[in-house]
One Martini backbone bead per residue (centre of mass of N, CA, C, O) as a GRO file, in nm:
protein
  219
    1UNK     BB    1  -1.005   0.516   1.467
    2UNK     BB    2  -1.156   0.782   1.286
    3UNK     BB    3  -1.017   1.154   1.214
    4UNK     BB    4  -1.140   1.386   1.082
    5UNK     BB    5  -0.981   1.629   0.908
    6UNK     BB    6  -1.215   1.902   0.819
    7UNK     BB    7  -1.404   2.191   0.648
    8UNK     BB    8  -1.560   2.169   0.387
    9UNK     BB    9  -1.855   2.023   0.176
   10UNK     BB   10  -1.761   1.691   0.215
   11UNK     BB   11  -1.784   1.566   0.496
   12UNK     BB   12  -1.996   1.328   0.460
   13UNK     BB   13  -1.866   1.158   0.246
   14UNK     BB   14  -1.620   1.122   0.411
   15UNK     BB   15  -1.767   0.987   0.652
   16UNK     BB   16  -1.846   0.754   0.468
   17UNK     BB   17  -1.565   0.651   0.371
   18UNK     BB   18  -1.426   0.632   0.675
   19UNK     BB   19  -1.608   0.367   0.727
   20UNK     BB   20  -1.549   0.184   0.532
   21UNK     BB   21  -1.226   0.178   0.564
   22UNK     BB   22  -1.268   0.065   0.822
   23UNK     BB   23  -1.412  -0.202   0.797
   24UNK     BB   24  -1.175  -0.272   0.616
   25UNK     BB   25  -0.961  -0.306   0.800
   26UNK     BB   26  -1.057  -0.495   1.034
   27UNK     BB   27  -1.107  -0.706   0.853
   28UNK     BB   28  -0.799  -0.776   0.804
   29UNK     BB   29  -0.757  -0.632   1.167
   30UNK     BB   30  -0.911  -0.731   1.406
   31UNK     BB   31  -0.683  -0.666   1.634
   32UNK     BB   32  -0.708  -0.388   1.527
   33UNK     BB   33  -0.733  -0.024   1.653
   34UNK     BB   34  -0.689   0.269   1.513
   35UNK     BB   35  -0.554   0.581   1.587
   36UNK     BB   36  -0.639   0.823   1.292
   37UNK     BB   37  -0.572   1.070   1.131
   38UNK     BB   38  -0.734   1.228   0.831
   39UNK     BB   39  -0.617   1.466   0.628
   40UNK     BB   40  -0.796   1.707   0.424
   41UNK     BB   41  -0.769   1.844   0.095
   42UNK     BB   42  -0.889   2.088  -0.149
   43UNK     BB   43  -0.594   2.117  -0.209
   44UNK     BB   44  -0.273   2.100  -0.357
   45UNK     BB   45  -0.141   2.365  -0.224
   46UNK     BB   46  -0.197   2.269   0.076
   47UNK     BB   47  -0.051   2.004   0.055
   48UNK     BB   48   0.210   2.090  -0.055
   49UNK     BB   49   0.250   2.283   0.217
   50UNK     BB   50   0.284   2.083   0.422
   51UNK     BB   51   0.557   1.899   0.234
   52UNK     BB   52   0.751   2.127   0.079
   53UNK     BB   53   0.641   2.034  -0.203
   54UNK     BB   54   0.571   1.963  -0.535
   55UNK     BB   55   0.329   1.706  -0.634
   56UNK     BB   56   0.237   1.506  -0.833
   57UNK     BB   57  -0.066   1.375  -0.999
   58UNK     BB   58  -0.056   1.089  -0.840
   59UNK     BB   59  -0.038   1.244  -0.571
   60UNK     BB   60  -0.292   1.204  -0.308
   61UNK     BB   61  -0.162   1.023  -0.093
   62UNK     BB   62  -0.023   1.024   0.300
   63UNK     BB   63   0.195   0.969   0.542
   64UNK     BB   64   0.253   1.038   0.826
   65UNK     BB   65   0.548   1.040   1.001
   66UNK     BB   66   0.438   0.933   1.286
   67UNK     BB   67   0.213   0.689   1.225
   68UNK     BB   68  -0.085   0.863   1.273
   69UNK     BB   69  -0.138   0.929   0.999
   70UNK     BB   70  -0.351   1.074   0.691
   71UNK     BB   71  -0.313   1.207   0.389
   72UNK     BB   72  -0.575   1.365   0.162
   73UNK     BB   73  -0.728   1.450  -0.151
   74UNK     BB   74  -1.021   1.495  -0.210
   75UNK     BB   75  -1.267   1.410  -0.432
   76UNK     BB   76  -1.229   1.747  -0.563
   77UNK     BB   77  -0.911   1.707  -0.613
   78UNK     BB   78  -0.895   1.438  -0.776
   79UNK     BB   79  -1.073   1.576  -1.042
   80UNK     BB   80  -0.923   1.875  -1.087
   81UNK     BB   81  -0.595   1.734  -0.916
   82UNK     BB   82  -0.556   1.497  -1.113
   83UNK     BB   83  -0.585   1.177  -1.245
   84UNK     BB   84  -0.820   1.080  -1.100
   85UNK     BB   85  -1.061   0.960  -0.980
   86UNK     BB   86  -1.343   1.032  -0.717
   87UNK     BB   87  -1.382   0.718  -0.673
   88UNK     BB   88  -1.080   0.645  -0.544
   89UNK     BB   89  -1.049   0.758  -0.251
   90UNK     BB   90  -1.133   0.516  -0.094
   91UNK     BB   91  -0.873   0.359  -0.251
   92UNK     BB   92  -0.664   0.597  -0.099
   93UNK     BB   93  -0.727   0.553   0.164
   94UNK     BB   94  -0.678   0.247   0.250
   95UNK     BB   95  -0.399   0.280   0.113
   96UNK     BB   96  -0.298   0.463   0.387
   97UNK     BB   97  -0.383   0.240   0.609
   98UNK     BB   98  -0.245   0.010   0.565
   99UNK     BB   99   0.056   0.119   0.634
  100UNK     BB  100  -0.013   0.162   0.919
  101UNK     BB  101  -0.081  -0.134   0.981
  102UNK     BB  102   0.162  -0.290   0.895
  103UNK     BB  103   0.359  -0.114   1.097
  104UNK     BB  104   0.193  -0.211   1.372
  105UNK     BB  105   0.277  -0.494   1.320
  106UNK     BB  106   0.561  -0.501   1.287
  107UNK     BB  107   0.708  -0.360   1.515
  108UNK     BB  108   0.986  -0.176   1.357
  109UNK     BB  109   0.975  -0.345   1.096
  110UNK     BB  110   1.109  -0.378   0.777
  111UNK     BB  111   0.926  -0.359   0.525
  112UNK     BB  112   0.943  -0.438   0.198
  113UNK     BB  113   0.829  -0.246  -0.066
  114UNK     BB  114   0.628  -0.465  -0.218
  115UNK     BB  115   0.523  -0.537   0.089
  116UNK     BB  116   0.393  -0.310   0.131
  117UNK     BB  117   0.271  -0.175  -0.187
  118UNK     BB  118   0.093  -0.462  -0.218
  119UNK     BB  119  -0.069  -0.452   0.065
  120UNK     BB  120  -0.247  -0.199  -0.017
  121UNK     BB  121  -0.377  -0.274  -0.277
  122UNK     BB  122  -0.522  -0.531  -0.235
  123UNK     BB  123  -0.712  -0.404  -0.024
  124UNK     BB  124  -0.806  -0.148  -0.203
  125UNK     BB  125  -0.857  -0.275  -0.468
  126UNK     BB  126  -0.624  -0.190  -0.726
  127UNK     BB  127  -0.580  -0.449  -0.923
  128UNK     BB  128  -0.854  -0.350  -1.071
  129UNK     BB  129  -0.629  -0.155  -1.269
  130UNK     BB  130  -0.495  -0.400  -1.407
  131UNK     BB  131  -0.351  -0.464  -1.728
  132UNK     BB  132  -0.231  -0.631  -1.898
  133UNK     BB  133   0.025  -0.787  -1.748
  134UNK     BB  134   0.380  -0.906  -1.856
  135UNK     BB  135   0.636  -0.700  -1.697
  136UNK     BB  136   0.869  -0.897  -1.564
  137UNK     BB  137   1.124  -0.959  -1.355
  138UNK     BB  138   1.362  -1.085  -1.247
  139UNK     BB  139   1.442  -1.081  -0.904
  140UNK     BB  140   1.233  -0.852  -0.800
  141UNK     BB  141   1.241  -0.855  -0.469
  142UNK     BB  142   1.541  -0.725  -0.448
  143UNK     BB  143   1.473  -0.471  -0.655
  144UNK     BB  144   1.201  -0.372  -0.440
  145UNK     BB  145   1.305  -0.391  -0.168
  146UNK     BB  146   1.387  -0.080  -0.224
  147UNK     BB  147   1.381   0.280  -0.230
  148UNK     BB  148   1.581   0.285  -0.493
  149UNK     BB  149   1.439   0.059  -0.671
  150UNK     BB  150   1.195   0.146  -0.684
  151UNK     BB  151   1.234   0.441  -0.788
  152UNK     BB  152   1.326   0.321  -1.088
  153UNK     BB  153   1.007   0.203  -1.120
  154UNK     BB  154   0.761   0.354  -1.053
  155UNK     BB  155   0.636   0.434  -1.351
  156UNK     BB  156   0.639   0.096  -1.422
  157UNK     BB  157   0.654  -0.183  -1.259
  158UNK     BB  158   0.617  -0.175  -0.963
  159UNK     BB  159   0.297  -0.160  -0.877
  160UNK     BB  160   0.192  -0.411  -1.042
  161UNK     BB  161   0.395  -0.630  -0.920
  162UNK     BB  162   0.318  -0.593  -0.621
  163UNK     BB  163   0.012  -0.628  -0.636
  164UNK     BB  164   0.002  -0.919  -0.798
  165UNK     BB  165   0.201  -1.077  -0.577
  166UNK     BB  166   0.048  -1.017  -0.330
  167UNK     BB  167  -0.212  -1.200  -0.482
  168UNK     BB  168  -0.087  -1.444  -0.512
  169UNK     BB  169  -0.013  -1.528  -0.233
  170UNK     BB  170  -0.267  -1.508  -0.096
  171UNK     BB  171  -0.425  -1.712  -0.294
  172UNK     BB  172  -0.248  -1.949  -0.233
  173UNK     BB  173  -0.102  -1.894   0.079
  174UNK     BB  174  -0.256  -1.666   0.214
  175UNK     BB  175  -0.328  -1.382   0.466
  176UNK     BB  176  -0.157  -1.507   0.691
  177UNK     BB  177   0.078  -1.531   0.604
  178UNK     BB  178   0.165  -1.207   0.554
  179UNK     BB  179   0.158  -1.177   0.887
  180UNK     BB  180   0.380  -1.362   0.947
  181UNK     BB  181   0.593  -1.220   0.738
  182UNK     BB  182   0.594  -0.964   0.922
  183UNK     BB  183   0.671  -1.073   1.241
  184UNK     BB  184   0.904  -1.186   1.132
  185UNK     BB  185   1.091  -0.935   1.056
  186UNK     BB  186   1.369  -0.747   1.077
  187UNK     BB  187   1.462  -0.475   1.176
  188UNK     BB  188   1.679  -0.498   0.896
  189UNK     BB  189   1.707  -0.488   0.576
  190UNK     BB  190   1.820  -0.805   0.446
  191UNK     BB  191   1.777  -1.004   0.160
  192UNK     BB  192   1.926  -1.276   0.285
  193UNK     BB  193   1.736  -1.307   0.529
  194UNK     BB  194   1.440  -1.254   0.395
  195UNK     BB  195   1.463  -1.549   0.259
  196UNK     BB  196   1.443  -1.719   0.480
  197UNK     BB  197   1.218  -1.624   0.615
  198UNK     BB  198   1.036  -1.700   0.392
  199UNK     BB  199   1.125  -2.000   0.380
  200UNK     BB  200   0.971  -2.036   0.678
  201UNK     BB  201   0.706  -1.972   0.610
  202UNK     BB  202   0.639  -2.102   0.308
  203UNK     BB  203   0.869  -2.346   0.227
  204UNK     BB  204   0.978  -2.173  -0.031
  205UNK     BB  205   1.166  -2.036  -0.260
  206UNK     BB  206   1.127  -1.719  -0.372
  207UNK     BB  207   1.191  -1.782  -0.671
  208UNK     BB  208   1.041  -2.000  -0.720
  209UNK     BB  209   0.767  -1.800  -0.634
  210UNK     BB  210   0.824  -1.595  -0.864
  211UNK     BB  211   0.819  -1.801  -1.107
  212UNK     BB  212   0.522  -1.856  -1.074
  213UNK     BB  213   0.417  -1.586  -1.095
  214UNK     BB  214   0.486  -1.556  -1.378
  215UNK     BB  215   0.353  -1.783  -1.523
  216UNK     BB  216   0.081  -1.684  -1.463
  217UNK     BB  217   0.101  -1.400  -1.644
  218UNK     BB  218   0.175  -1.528  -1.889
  219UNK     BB  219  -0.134  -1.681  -1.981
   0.00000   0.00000   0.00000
């Protein structure tokens, strides 16, 4: 159930953009019904002043540190104060709750950075947004896998490469698959460990199908 917390002039738009993001996470997510506040800003200097730091223009929604809240900027601070168009609202409210229902499936257990931020985007439906994409490094997963790896990439291959990835596994191997692999990893984030997992739920080592997964983009 999703709480709007916003008092602007947009707020019925608002209201009916935050039932269609809920109905598409239930979709994805029928066994979960998170409790999630909302927080809606007018502008980005409000934003801005909420998380203490200022913003590039292309980050326009974050999950509260709670893990029970996410904020987002307006559909008219998206096109005033932001590079997004007013229409991507919806695909990045879907992608900010999907954020917090992945955190809440894994319980407590930590998803690499790429399979955090590629299954937000699949389900938001942001990879209709990506084109002629075909600039892969090999071993891309476990270069994605860390705030670091991610952090250095971030601007180039890291969001469309992982985009894509989850959408190559989903398509191949179902969505049902990457909630195994959300519910089966550790604690704690170690790659030799993560390829494991992976391959206890897979059948099949990671790097096989990442290399299937480049090859399916460069044709």
């Amino acid at each position: 159930m999703l709480k709007i917390v916003y008092k602007g002039k947009e707020l019925d738009k608002i209201n009916n953009e935050a039932l269609k993001a809920s109905k598409c996470l239930h979709k994805f997510f029928p066994e979960k019904d998170l409790n999630v506040r909302v927080f809606v800003y007018e502008t980005r200097s409000a934003f801005d002043k909420r998380f203490g730091e200022k913003t590039e223009d292309w980050i326009v929604g974050r999950i509260g540190m709670d893990y029970k809240s996410t904020h987002i900027l307006s559909p008219l601070a998206f096109k005033n104060e932001s590079c997004h168009d007013s229409k991507e609202f919806l695909n990045v409210l879907e992608h900010e709750l999907t954020h917090l229902y992945s955190d809440n499936l894994a319980n407590g257990k930590i998803l690499p950075k790429w399979l955090d931020e590629g299954l937000a985007q699949y389900i938001a439906n942001q990879c209709k947004y990506i084109k002629n994409f075909k600039n892969t490094e090999t071993n891309f997963c476990k270069k994605l896998g860390t705030l670091n790896g991610w952090n250095k990439r971030i601007n180039y291959t890291a969001y469309p490469t992982a985009a894509l990835f989850v959408n190559f596994l989903i398509k191949n191997y179902s969505f049902n698959k990457i909630k195994e692999l959300i519910t089966s990893l550790n604690k704690v984030y170690y790659y030799p460990s993560f390829k494991k997992i992976f391959f206890k739920v897979y059948g099949k080592d990671l790097s096989e199908i990442e290399n299937l997964f480049i090859k399916s983009i460069d044709k």
